[in-house]
Biotite code that builds the C-alpha atoms (Angstrom):
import biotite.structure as struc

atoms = struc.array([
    struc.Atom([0.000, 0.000, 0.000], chain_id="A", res_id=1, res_name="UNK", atom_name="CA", element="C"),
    struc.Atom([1.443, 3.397, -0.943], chain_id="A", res_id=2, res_name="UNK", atom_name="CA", element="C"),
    struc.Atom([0.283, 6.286, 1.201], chain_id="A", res_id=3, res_name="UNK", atom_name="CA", element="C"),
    struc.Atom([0.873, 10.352, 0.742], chain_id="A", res_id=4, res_name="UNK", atom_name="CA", element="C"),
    struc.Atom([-0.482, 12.581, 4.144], chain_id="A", res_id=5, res_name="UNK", atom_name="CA", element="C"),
    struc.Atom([-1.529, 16.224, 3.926], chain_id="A", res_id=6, res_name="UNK", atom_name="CA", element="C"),
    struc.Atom([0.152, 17.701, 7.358], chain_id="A", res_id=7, res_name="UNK", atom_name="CA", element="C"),
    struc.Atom([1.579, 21.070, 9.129], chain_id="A", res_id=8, res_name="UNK", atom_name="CA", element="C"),
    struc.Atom([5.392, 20.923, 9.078], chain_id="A", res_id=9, res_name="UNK", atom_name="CA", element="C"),
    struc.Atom([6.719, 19.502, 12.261], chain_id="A", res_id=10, res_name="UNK", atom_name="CA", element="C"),
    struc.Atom([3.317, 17.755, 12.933], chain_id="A", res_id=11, res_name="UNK", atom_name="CA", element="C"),
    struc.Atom([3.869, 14.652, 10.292], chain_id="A", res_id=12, res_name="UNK", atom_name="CA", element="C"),
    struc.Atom([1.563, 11.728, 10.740], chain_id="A", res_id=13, res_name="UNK", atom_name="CA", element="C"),
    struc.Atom([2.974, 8.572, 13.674], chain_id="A", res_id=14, res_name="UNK", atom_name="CA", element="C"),
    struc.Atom([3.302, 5.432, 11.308], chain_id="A", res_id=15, res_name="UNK", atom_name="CA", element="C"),
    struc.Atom([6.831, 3.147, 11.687], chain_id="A", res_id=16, res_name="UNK", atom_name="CA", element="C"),
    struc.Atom([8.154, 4.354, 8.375], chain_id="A", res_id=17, res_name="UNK", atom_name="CA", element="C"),
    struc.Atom([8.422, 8.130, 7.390], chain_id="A", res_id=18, res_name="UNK", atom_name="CA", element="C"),
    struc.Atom([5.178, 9.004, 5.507], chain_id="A", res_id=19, res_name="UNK", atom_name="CA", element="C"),
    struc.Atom([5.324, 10.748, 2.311], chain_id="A", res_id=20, res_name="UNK", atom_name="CA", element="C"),
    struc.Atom([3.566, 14.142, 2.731], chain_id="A", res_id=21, res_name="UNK", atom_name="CA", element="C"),
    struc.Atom([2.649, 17.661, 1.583], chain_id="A", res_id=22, res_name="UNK", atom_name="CA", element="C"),
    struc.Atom([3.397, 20.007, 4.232], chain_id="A", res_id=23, res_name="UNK", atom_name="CA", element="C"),
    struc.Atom([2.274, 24.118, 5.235], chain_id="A", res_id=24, res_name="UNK", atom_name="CA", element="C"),
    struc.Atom([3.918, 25.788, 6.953], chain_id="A", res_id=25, res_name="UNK", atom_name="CA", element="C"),
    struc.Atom([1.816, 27.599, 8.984], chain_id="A", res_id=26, res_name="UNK", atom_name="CA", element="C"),
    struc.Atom([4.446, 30.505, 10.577], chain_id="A", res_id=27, res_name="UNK", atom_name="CA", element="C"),
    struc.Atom([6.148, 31.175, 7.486], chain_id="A", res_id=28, res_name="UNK", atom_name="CA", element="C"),
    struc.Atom([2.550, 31.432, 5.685], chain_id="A", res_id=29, res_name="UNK", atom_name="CA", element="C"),
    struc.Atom([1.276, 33.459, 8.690], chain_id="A", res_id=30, res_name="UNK", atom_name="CA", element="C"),
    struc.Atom([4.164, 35.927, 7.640], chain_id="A", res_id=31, res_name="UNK", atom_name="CA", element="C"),
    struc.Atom([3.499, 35.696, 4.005], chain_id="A", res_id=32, res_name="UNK", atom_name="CA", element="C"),
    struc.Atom([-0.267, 37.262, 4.550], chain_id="A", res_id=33, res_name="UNK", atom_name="CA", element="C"),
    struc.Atom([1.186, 39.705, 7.211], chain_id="A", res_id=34, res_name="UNK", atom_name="CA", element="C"),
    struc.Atom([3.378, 41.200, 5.160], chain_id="A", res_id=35, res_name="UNK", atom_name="CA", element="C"),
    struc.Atom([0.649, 40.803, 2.216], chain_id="A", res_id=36, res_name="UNK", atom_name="CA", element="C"),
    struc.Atom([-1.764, 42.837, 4.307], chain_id="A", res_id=37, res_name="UNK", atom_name="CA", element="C"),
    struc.Atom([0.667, 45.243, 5.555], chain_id="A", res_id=38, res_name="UNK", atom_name="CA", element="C"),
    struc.Atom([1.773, 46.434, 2.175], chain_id="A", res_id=39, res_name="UNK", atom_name="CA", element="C"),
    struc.Atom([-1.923, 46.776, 1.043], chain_id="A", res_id=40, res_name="UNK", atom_name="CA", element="C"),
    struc.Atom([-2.611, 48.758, 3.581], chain_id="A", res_id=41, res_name="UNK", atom_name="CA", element="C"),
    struc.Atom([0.685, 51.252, 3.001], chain_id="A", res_id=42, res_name="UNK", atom_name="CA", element="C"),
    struc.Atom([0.372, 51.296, -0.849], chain_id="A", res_id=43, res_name="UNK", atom_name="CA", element="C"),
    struc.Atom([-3.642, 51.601, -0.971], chain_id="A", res_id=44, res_name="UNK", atom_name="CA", element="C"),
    struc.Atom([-3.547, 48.816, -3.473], chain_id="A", res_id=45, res_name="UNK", atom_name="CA", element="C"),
    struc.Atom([-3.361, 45.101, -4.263], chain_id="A", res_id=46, res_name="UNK", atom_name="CA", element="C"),
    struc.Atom([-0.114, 43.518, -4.386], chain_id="A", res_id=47, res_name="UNK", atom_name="CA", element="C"),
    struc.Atom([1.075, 40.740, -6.260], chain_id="A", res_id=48, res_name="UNK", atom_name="CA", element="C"),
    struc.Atom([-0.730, 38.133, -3.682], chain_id="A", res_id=49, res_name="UNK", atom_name="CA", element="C"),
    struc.Atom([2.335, 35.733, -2.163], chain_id="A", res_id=50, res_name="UNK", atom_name="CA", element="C"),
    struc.Atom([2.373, 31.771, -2.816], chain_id="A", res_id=51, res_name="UNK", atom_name="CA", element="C"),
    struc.Atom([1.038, 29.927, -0.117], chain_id="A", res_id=52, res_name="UNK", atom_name="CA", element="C"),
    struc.Atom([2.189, 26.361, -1.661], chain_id="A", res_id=53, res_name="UNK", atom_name="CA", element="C"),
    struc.Atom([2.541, 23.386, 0.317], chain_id="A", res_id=54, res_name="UNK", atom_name="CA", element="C"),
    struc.Atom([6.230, 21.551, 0.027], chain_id="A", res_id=55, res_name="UNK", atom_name="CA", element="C"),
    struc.Atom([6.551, 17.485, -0.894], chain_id="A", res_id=56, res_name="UNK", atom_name="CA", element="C"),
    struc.Atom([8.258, 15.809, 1.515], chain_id="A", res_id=57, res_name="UNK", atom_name="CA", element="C"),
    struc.Atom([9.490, 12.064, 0.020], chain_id="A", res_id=58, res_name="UNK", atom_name="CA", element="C"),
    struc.Atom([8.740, 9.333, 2.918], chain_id="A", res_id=59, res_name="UNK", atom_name="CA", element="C"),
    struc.Atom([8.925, 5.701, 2.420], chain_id="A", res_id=60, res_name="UNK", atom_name="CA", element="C"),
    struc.Atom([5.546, 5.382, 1.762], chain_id="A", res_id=61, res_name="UNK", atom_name="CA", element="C"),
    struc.Atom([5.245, 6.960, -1.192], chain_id="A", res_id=62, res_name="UNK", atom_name="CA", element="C"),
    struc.Atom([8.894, 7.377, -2.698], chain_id="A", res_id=63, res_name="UNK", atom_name="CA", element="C"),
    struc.Atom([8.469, 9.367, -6.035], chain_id="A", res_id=64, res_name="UNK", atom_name="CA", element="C"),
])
């Protein structure tokens, strides 16, 4: 069986072999819409809107 988990990075799933996962980061995202926000509001415009994109992390349940 061949298994990929959706988690928060730091928080990966228990299981006796590294699961394959995608990962947020939720601090470093929390500081991409900050900063987003913060420059809206000192501009008066939109912004280019940052990535918020999770990262693949190879396990050994899923190794491609």
């Amino acid at each position: 069986m061949k298994v990929v988990s959706l988690g928060l990075t730091g928080f990966g799933p228990a299981y006796v072999k590294p699961v394959t996962r995608f990962e947020f980061d939720p601090a470093e995202d929390g500081e991409k819409i900050a900063d987003f926000a913060l420059a809206m509001l000192a501009r008066g415009r939109i912004p280019q809107p940052p990535p918020i994109e999770p990262q693949y992390v190879v396990g050994a349940t899923f190794p491609f």
